[in-house]
Structure formats: C-alpha cells, structure tokens
C-alpha atoms as a printed R data frame, in Angstrom:
    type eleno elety resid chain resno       x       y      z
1   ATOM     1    CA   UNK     A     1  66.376 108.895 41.489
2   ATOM     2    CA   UNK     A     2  65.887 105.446 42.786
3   ATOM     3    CA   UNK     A     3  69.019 103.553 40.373
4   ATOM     4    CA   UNK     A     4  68.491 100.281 41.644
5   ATOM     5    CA   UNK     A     5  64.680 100.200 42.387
6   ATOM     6    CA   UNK     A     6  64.003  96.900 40.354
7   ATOM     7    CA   UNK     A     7  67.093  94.895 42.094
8   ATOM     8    CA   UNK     A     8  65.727  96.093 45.376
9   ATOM     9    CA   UNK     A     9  62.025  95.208 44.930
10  ATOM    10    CA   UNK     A    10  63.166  91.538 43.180
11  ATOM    11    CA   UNK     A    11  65.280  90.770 46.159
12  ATOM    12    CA   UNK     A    12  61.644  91.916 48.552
13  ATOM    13    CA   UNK     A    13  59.828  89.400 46.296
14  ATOM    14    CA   UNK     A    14  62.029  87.002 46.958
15  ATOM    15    CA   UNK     A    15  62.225  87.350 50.887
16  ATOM    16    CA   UNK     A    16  65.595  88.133 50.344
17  ATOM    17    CA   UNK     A    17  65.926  91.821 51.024
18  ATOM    18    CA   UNK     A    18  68.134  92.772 54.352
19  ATOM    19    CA   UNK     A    19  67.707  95.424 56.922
20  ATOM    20    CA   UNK     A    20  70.023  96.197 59.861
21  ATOM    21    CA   UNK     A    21  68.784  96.012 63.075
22  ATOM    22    CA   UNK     A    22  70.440  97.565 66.280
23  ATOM    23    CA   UNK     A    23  71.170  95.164 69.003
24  ATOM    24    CA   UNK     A    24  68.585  94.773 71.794
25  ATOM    25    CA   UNK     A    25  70.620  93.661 75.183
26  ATOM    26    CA   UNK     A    26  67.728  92.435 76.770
27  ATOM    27    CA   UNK     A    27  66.991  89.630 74.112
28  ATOM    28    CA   UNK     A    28  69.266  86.445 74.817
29  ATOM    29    CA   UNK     A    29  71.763  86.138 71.898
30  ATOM    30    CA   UNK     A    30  71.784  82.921 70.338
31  ATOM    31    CA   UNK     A    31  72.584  84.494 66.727
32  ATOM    32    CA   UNK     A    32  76.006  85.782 67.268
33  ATOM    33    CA   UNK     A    33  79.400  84.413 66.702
34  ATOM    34    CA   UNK     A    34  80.681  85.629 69.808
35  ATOM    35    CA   UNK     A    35  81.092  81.946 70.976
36  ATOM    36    CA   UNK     A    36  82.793  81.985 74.255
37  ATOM    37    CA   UNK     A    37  80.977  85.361 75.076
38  ATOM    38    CA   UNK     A    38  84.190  86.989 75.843
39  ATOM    39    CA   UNK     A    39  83.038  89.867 74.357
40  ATOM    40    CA   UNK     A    40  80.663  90.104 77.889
41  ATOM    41    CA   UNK     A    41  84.008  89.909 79.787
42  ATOM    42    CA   UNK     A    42  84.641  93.578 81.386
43  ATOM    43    CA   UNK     A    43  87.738  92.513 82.990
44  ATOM    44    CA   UNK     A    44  89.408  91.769 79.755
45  ATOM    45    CA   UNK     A    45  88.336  94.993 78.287
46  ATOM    46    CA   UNK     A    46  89.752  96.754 81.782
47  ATOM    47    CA   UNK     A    47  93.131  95.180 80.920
48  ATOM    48    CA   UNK     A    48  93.143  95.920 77.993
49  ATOM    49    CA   UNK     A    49  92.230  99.635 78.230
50  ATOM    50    CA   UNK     A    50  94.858  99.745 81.260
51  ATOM    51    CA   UNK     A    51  97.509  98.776 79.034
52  ATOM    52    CA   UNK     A    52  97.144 100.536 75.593
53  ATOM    53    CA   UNK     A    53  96.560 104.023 78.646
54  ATOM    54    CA   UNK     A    54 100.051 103.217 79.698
55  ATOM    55    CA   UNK     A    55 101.138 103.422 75.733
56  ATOM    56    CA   UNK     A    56 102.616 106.247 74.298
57  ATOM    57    CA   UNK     A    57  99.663 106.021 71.292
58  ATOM    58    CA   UNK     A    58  96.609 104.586 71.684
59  ATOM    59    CA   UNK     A    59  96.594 104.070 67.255
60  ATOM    60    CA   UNK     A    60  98.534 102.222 64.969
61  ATOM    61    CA   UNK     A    61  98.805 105.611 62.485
62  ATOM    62    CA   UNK     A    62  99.575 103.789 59.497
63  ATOM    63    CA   UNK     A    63 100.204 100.413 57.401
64  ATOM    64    CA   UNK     A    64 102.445  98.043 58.990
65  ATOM    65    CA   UNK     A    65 104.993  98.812 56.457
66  ATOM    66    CA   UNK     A    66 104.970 102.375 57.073
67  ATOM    67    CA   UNK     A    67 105.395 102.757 60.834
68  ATOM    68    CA   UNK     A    68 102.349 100.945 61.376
69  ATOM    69    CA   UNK     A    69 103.914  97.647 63.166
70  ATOM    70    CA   UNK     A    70 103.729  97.864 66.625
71  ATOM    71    CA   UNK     A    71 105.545  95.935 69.782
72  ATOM    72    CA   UNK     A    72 101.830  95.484 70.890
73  ATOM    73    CA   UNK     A    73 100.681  93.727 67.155
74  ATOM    74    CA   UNK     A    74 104.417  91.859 67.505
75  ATOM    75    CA   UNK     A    75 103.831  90.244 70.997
76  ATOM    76    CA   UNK     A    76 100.530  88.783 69.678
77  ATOM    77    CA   UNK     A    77 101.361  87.735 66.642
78  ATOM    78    CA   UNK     A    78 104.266  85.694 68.668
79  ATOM    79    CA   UNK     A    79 101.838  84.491 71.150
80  ATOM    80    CA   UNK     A    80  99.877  83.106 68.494
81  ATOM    81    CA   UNK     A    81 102.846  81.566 66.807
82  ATOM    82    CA   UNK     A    82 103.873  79.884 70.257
83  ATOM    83    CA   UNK     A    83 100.042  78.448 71.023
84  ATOM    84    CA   UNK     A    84  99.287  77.219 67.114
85  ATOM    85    CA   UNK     A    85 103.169  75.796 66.497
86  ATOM    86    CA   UNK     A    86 103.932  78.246 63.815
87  ATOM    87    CA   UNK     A    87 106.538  79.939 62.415
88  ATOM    88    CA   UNK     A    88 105.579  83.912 61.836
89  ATOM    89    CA   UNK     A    89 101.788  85.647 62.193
90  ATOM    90    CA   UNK     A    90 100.371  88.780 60.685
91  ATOM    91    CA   UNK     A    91  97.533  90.507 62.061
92  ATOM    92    CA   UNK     A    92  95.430  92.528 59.826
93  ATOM    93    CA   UNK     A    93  91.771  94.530 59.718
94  ATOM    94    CA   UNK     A    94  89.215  91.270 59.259
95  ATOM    95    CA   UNK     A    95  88.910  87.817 58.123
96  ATOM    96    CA   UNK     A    96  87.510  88.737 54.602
97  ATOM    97    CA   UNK     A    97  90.420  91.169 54.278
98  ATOM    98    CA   UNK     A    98  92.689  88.165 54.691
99  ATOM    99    CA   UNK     A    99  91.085  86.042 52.748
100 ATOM   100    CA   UNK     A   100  91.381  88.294 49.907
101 ATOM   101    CA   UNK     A   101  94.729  88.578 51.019
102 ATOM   102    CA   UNK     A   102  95.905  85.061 51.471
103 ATOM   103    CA   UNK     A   103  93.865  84.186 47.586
104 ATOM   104    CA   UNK     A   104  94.713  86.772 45.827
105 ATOM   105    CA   UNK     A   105  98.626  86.621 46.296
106 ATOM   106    CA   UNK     A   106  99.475  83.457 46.678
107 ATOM   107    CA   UNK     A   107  97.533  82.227 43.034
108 ATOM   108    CA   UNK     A   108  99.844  83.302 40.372
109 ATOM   109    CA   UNK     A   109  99.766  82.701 37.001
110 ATOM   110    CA   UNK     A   110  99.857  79.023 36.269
111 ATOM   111    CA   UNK     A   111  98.597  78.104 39.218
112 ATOM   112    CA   UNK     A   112  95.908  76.397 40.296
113 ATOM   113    CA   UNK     A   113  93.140  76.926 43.095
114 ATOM   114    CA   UNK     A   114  91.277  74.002 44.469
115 ATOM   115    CA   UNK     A   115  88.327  75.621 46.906
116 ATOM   116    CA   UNK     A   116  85.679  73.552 48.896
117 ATOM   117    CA   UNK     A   117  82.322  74.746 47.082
118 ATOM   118    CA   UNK     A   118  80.850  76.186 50.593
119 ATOM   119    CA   UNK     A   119  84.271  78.530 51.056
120 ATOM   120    CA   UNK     A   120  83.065  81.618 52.552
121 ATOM   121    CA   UNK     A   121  81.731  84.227 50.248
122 ATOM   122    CA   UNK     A   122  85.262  86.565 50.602
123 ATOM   123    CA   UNK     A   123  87.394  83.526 49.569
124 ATOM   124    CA   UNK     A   124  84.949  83.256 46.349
125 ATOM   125    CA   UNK     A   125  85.382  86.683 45.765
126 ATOM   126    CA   UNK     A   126  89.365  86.417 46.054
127 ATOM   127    CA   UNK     A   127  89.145  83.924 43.380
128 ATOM   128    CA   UNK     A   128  86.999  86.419 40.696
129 ATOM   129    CA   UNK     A   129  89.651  88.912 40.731
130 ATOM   130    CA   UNK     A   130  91.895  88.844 37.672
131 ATOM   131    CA   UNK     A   131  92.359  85.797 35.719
132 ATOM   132    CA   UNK     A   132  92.622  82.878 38.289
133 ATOM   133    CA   UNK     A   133  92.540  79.613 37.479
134 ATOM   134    CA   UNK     A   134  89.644  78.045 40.228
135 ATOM   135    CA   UNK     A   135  88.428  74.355 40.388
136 ATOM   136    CA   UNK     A   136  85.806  74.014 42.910
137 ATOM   137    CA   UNK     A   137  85.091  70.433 44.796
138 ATOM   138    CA   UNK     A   138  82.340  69.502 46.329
139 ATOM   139    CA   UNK     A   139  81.857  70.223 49.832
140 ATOM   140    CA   UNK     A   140  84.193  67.777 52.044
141 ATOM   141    CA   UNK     A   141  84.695  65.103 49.004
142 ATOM   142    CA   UNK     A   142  88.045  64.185 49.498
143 ATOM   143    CA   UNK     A   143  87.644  61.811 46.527
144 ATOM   144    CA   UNK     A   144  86.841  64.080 44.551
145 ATOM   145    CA   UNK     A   145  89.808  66.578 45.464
146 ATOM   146    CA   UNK     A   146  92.361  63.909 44.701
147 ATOM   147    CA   UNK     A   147  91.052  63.076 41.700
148 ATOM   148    CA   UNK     A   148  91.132  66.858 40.754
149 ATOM   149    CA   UNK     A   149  94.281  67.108 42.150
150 ATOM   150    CA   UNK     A   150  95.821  63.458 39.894
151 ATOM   151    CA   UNK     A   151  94.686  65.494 36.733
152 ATOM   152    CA   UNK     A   152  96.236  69.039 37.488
153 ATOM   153    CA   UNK     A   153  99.285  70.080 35.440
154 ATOM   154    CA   UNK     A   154  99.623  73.537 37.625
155 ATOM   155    CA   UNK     A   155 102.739  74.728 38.596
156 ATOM   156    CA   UNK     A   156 101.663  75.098 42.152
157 ATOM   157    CA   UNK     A   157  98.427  73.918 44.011
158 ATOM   158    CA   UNK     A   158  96.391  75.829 46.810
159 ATOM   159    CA   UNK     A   159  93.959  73.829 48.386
160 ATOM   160    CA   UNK     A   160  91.215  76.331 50.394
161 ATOM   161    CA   UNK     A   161  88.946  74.430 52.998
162 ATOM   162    CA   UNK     A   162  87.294  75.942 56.189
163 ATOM   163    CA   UNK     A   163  88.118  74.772 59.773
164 ATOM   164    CA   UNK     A   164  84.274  74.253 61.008
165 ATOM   165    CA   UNK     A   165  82.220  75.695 57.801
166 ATOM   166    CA   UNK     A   166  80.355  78.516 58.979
167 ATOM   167    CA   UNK     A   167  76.706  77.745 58.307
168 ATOM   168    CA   UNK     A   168  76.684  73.820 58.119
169 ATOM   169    CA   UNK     A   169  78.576  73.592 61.217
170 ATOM   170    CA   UNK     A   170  80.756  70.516 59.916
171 ATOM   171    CA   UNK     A   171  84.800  70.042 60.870
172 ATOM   172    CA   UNK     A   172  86.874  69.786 57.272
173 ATOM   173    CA   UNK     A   173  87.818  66.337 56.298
174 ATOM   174    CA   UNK     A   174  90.992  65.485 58.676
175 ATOM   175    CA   UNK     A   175  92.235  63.726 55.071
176 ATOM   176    CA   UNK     A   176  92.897  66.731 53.105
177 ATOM   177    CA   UNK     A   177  96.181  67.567 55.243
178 ATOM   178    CA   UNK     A   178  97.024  64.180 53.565
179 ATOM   179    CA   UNK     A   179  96.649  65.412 50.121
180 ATOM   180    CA   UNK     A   180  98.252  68.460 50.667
181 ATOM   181    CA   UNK     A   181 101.396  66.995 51.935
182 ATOM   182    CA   UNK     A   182 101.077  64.185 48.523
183 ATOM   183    CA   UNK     A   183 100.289  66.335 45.913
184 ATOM   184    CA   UNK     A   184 102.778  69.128 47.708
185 ATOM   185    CA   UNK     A   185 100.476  71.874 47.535
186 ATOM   186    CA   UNK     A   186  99.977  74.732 49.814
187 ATOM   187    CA   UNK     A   187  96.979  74.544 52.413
188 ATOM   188    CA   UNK     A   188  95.134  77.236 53.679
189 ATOM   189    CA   UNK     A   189  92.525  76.674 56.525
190 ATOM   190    CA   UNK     A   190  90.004  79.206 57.360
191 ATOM   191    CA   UNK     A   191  89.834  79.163 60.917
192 ATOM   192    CA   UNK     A   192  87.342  81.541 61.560
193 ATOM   193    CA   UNK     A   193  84.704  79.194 63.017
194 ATOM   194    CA   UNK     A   194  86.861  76.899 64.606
195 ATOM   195    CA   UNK     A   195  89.260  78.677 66.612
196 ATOM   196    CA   UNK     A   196  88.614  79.179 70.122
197 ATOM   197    CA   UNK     A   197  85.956  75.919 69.419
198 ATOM   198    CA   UNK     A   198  87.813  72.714 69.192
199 ATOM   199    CA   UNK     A   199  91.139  70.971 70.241
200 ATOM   200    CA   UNK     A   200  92.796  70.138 73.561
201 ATOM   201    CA   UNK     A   201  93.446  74.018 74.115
202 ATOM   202    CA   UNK     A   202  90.669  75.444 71.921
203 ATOM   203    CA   UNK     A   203  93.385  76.621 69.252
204 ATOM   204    CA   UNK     A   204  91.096  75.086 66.108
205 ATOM   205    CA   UNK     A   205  91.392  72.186 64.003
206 ATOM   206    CA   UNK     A   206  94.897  71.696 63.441
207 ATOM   207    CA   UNK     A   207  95.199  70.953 67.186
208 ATOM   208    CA   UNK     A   208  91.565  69.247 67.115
209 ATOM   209    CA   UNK     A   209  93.353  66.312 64.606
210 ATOM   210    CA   UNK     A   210  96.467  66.466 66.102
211 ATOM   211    CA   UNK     A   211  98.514  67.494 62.942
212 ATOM   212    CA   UNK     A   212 102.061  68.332 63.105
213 ATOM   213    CA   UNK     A   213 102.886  72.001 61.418
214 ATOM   214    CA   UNK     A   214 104.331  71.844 58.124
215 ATOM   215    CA   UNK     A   215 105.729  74.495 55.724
216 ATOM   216    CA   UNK     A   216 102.822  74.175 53.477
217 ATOM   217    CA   UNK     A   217 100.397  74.705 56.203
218 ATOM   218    CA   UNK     A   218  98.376  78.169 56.551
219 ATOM   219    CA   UNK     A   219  96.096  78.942 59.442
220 ATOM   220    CA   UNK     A   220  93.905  82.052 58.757
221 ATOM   221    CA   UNK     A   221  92.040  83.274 61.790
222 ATOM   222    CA   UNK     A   222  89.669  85.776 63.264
223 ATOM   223    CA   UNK     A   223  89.402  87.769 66.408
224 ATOM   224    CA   UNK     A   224  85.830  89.183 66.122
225 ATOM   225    CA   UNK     A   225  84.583  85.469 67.045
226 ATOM   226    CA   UNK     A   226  85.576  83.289 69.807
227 ATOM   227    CA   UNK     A   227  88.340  86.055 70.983
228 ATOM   228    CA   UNK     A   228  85.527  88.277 71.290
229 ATOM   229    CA   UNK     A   229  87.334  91.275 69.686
230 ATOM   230    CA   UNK     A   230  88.350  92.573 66.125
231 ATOM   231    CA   UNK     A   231  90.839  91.477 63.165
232 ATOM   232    CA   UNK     A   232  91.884  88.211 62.205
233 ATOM   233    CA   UNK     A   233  95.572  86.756 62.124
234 ATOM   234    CA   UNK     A   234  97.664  84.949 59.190
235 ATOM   235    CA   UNK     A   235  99.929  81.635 60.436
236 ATOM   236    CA   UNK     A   236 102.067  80.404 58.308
237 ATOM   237    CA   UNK     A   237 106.134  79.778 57.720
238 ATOM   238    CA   UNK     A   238 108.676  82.249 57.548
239 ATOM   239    CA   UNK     A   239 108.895  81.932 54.259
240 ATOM   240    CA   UNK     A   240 105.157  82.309 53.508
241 ATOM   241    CA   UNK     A   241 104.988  85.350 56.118
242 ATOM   242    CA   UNK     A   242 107.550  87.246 53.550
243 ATOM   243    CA   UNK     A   243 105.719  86.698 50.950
244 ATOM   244    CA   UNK     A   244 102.990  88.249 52.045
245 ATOM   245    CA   UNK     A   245 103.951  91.044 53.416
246 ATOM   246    CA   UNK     A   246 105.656  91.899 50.115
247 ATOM   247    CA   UNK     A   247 102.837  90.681 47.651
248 ATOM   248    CA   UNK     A   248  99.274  91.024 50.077
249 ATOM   249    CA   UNK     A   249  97.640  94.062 48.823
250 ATOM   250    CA   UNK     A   250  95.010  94.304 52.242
251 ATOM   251    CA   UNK     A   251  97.972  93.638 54.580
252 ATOM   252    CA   UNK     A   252 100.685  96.032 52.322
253 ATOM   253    CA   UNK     A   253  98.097  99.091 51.435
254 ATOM   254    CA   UNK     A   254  95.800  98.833 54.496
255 ATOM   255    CA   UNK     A   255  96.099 100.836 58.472
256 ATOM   256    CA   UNK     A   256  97.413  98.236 60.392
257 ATOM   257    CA   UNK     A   257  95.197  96.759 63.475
258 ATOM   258    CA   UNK     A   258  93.825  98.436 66.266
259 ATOM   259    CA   UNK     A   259  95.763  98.520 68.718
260 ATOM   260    CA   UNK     A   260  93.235  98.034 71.382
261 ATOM   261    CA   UNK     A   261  91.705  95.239 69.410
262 ATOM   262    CA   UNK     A   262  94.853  94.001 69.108
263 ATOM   263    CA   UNK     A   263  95.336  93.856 72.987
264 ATOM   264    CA   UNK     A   264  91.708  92.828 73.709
265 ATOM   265    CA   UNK     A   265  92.311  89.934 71.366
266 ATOM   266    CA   UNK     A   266  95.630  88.739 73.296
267 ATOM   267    CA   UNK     A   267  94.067  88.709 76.386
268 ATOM   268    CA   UNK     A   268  91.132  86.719 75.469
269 ATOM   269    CA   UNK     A   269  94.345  84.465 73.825
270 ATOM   270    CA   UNK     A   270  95.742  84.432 77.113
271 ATOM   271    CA   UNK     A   271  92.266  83.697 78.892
272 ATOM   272    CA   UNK     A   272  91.102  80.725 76.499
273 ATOM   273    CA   UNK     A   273  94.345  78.514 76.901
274 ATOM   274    CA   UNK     A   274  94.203  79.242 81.091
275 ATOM   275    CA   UNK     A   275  90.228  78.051 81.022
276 ATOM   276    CA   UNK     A   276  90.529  76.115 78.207
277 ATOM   277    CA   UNK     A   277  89.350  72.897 80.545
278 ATOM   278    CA   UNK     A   278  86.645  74.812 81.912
279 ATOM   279    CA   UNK     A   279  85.740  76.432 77.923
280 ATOM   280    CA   UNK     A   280  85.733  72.651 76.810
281 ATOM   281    CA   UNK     A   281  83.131  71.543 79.248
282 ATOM   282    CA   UNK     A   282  80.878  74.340 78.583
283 ATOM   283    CA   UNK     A   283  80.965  73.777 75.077
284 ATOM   284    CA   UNK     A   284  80.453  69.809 75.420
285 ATOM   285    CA   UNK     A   285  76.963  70.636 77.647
286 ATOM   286    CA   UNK     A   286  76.108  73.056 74.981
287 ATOM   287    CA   UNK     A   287  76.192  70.289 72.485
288 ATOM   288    CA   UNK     A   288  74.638  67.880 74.417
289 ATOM   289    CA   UNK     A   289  71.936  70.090 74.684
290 ATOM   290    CA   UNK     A   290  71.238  70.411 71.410
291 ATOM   291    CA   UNK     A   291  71.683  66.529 70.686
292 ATOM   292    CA   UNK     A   292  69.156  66.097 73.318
293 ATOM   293    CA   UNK     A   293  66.110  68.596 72.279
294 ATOM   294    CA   UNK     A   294  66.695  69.125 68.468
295 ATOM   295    CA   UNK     A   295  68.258  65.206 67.821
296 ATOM   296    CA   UNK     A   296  71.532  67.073 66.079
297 ATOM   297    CA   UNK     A   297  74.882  66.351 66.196
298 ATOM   298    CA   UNK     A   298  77.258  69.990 66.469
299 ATOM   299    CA   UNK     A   299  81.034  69.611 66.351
300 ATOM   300    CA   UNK     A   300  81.275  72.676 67.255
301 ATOM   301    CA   UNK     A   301  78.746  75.626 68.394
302 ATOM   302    CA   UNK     A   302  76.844  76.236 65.395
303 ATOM   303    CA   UNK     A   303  73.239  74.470 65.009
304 ATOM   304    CA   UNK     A   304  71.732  74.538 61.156
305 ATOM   305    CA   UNK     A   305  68.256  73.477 60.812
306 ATOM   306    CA   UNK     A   306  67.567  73.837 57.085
307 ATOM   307    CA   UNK     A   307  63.780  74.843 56.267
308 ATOM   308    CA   UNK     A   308  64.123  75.668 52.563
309 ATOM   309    CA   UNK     A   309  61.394  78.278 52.693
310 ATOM   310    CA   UNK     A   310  62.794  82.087 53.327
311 ATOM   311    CA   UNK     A   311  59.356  83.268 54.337
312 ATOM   312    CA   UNK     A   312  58.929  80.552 57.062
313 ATOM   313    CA   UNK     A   313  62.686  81.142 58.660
314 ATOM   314    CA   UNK     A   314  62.256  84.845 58.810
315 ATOM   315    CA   UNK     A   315  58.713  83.790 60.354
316 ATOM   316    CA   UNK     A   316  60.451  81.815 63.004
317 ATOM   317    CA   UNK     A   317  63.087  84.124 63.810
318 ATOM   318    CA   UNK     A   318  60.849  87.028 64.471
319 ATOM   319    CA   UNK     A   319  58.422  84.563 66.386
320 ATOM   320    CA   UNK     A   320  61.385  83.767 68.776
321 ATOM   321    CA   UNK     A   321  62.202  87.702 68.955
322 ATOM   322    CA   UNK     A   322  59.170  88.218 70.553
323 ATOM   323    CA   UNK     A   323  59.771  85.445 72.790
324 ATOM   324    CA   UNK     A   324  63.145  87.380 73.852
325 ATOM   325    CA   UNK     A   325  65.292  85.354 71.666
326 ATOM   326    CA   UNK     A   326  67.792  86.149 69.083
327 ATOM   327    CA   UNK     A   327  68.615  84.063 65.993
328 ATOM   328    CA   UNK     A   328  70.022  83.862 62.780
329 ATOM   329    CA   UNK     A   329  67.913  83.522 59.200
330 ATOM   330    CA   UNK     A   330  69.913  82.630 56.495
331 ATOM   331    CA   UNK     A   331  68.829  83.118 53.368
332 ATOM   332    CA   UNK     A   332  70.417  83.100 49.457
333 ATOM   333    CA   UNK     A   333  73.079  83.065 47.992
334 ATOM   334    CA   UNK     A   334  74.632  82.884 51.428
335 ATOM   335    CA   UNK     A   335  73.074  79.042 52.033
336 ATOM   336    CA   UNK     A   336  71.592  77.110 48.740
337 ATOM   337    CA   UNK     A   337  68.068  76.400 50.728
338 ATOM   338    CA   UNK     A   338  67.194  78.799 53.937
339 ATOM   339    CA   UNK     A   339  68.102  78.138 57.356
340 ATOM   340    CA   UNK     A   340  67.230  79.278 61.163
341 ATOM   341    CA   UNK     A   341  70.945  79.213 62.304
342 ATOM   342    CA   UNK     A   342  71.362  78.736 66.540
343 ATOM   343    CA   UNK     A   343  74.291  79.601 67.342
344 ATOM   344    CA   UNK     A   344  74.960  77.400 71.231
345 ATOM   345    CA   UNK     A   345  77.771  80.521 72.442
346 ATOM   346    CA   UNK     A   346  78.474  80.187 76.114
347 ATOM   347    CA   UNK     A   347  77.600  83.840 76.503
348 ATOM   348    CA   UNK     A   348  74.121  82.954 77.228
349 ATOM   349    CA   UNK     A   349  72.850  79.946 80.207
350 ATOM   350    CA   UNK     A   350  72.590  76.574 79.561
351 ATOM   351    CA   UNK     A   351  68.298  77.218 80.745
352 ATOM   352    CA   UNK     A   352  68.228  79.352 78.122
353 ATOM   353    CA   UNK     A   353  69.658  77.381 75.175
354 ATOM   354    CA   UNK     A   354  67.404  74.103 76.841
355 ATOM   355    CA   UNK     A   355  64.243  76.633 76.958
356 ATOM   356    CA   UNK     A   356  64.885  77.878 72.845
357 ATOM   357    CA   UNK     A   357  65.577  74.118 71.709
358 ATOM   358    CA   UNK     A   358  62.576  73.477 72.894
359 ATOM   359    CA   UNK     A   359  60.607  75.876 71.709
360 ATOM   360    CA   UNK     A   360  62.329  75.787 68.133
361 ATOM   361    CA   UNK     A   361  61.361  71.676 68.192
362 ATOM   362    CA   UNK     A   362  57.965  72.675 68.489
363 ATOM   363    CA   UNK     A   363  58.524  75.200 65.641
C-alpha cells in the first residue's frame, strides 16, 4: 500500500524528489563539507585508533549522565574551552541534535526567540516544538533586529544567527554581538560552517571579529565538517553549561559521543591550530580562485551560484558528474530559488577547483 504516493509523485513533478547516492572515490569532491579534507588524513585516524586500543572501552555505553561521560569526551571538551576562550563545553551526537538542544531549553515561557530567517532547518524545527514565542528577522538586517528587539517586552531574549550561513556562504553581521550585549540577551552562534574556516587560528567567527567572550555568548559547533569527524560541541559559561545538562533533552536522554569520534575530532583540534598558517593560505588561494573564474566573493569555502530553475541545477550537477566532478544541487524548501552549491574544501587540488570554475562559467 503505497500511503504517501501523491506527496511522493508532487515532490517528482516538482524536481524536488531526493535519492541517496553512494559515494564514488574516484569523482573529485567539491560537494562536501569536509572543508579542510581532514577526513582524507590517515594519520589522524591511526592516532586516534591507537589511543581509544589502549582504552579500557572502545564505547561510551550510555548518556553522559548515566556513566556515559568519559575522561576522553572531558579532555576535548577542555581543549575546546582553552582554544575558543570559554568557560565549560558539551559534546553531543550532531549539530541538529544541539540545536534542538540549545532552542528548545533555553526558550521558556515568556520568552522570546529572535532567529535570522535563513537559520538552519533544525533550529526552525527547535522553534515549532511546544508553544514558543519566535520572531524571525530578515537575513543579516541588523536594523531590523534592534528594532524587534526596542519593541520586545520578553522576559529574556535569545538571539539565533549562524557563523558563515550554510548555503549563502555569508559571515553574520559582526553588529549583532552589539545588540546582544545592549538589549542583554543571550546569543547563540551556529558555528557549523565557520569553524575550522575563519579567524587567526581557524576557531570561527568569534575569533574572525575579534570579540571578547562574554557570559551571554554561546558557540554551537560541529565535528562532521572542518574537523573531519562526527558530533558537534556546546560553548558556553558555567552557568549556561548547568543548565543544560539539567534541562537539554538530546544531551540528558541521548548515548553520549563516540568515543572514537570524539578522539578523531581532538586530533584534527590539535592539527588545525598547529597548521593553522598553512590551513589559512590554502583557504585564501581557494578563494581567490573562485574570485578569479566565477567573479564571486567567498568568505569562507562555500560558493552559491543561484539558478532558480531545479531542473537546470540538477542538469548541471549530473553534467559535471560525468565530467568526474561532484557538486551540490540545492533545491526547496532548503534554499527559496535553486542553487549549484561548490563547495572550495582543500581536500581536493587547487587544478582541480581552477579546471571546475571553469567549466561551471561556461555552464
């Protein structure tokens, strides 16, 4: 009995429908997020299977409240804390797990959520669940946040934004750190994009603008990115990092990390701030690149070219599969008009990303 036959052939009408596809080695990946291309790097696999072999369990067994914490998820978490300048990290399953997380704990009742209106899609779902009060402004209008901000009679304020926003490619406004700080409300930045990308050491935005940690500052991260693992990480204050662990649902109720992933992700930490030099000048070629053969700007590694036409971008990205070349087509309700999303990840040669520029201006 087919139950959802009509949804399914609407969203094939609509070039919308999606398919999984095993990955191909041979074709150069220019569609993943994996934007250093540590997840290429054997050795830090090696050391990290070396270590968790020398561990007397190789799984975390259970939640983190329930036996589940580990020295191995503590020594990150306080690795992180040193490299970002904050007070106390969590590590948990995924970035849309802490999103959920962060959202739906921290918005009580008569309080107020302020969320950028390109959040990612597990930070809009955060704010469906149960009765939350939700004002969304428009993408990077810090005018228009203050002024929604001047009119608010909530009890307390949490401002959502995204570090680099995952398919425009755009830094948040350094001037909502402002109006967090005037209007005292909480900020959380999603990292995901933008850590491992940008600043002096590659740590993400807050180093990027040079802003000095403050209590109502939270940095949400993920490892399955730049760190080239799995999981993301919570930053935040002491104070904030109790709160959570008592009120979270996906951090209380959840199997804590892996502990491999946990160690593969600190030693791509550990990697990242001893290249970080090195990382930085790959990444400014990469964008130069870009600048050069498509004429656009990246502040960090992601490249949107918006078409507006879901036939032609899934026309282009198999095209370019033929060609040996991976790369992302974006479609609704992910993106308002369709995209062919490049993703400029040092995992694959600077020839390479040249070669597909190329061929995509011709495109």
């Amino acid at each position: 009995m087919n139950f959802y036959d009509k949804e399914l052939k609407a969203l094939k009408r609509a070039q919308r429908f999606r398919t999984r596809e095993v990955v191909d080695y041979s074709i150069k990946d220019f569609a993943s997020n994996d934007y250093l291309g540590l997840a290429h790097k054997k050795e830090l696999h090696e050391s990290a299977a070396s270590e968790l072999s020398l561990n007397a369990v190789h799984a975390p067994k259970a939640s983190m409240l329930v036996n589940g914490y580990h020295q191995i998820h503590k020594d990150f978490e306080d690795a992180l804390c040193q490299a970002n300048g904050f007070e106390a990290g969590i590590v948990l399953g995924s970035g849309f797990n802490a999103n959920i997380a962060l959202i739906e704990s921290l918005v009580r009742k008569g309080d107020r959520l302020f969320i950028d209106e390109l959040y990612h899609a597990s930070g809009v779902l955060a704010s469906h669940i149960g009765e939350m009060d939700v004002v969304v402004f428009r993408h990077n209008d810090m005018e228009h946040l203050e002024e929604l901000l001047k009119r608010s009679d909530a009890k307390r304020s949490l401002i959502a934004v995204e570090g680099i926003y995952s398919m425009d490619g755009d830094l948040c406004a350094k001037e909502v750190f402002g109006l967090a700080d005037r209007y005292e409300a909480l900020l959380l930045v999603d990292e995901a994009h933008s850590s491992g990308v940008v600043g002096k050491n590659l740590m993400g935005v807050f180093e990027h603008y040079g802003i000095q940690i403050k209590e109502n500052y939270i940095k949400m991260g993920t490892l399955g990115k730049a760190y080239g693992s799995f999981g993301a990480f919570i930053l935040s204050s002491e104070h904030i990092s109790e709160y959570l662990l008592n009120r979270a649902k996906p951090i209380i109720y959840a199997t804590s990390l892996s502990l491999y992933d946990t160690l593969l992700a600190h030693k791509s930490l550990e990697y990242i701030l001893s290249n970080a030099v090195m990382l930085k000048k790959e990444i400014f070629l990469r964008q130069q690149i870009v600048e050069q053969r498509l004429g656009i700007q990246i502040e960090g590694l992601i490249v949107p070219i918006v078409y507006g036409d879901n036939k032609k971008v899934i026309a282009i990205k198999n095209e370019l599969l033929k060609e040996g070349f991976a790369i992302g087509a974006i479609r609704q309700p992910t993106v308002p008009k369709a995209i062919v999303r490049l993703i400029a990840r040092l995992g694959e040669s600077k020839e390479d990303l040249q070669n597909l520029c190329e061929r995509v201006a011709k495109v």
